[in-house]
C-alpha positions as CSV (number, residue, x, y, z in Angstrom):
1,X,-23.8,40.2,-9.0
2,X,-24.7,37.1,-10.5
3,X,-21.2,36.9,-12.6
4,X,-19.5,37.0,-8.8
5,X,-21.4,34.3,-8.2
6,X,-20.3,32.0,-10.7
7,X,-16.7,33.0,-10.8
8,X,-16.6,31.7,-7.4
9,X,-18.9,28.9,-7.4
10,X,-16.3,28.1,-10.7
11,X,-13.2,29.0,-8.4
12,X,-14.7,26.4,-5.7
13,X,-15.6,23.7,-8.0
14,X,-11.5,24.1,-9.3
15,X,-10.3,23.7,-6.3
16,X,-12.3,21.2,-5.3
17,X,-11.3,19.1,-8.8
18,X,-7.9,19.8,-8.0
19,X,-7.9,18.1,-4.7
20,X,-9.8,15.3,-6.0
21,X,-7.3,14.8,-8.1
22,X,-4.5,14.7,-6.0
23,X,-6.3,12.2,-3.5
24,X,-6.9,10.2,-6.5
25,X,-3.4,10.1,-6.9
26,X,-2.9,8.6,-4.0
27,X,-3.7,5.1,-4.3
28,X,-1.4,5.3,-7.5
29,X,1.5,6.3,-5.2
30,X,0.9,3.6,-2.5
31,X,0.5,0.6,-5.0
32,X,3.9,2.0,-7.1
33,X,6.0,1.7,-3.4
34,X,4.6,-1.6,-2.9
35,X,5.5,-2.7,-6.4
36,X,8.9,-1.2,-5.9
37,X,9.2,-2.9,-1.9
38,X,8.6,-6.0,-3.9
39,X,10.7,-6.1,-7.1
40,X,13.5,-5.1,-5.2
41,X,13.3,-8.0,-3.2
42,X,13.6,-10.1,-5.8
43,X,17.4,-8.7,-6.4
């Protein structure tokens, strides 16, 4: 029983790593279209 228990609880913590990353990426995403918005501007 207690093996269950920490494949899930290891299951739940890899998810929940997973979508921390991809909110993390986020902000990456936002600042790269703004840097683009403004470069191409400047064209």
């Amino acid at each position: 029983m207690f093996s269950m228990t920490t494949a899930c609880v290891g299951t739940i913590v890899g998810e929940v790593v997973d979508v921390t990353i991809e909110v993390a990426k986020i902000p990456f995403k936002v600042v790269g279209a703004a840097i683009d918005v403004v470069t191409d501007d400047d064209d």
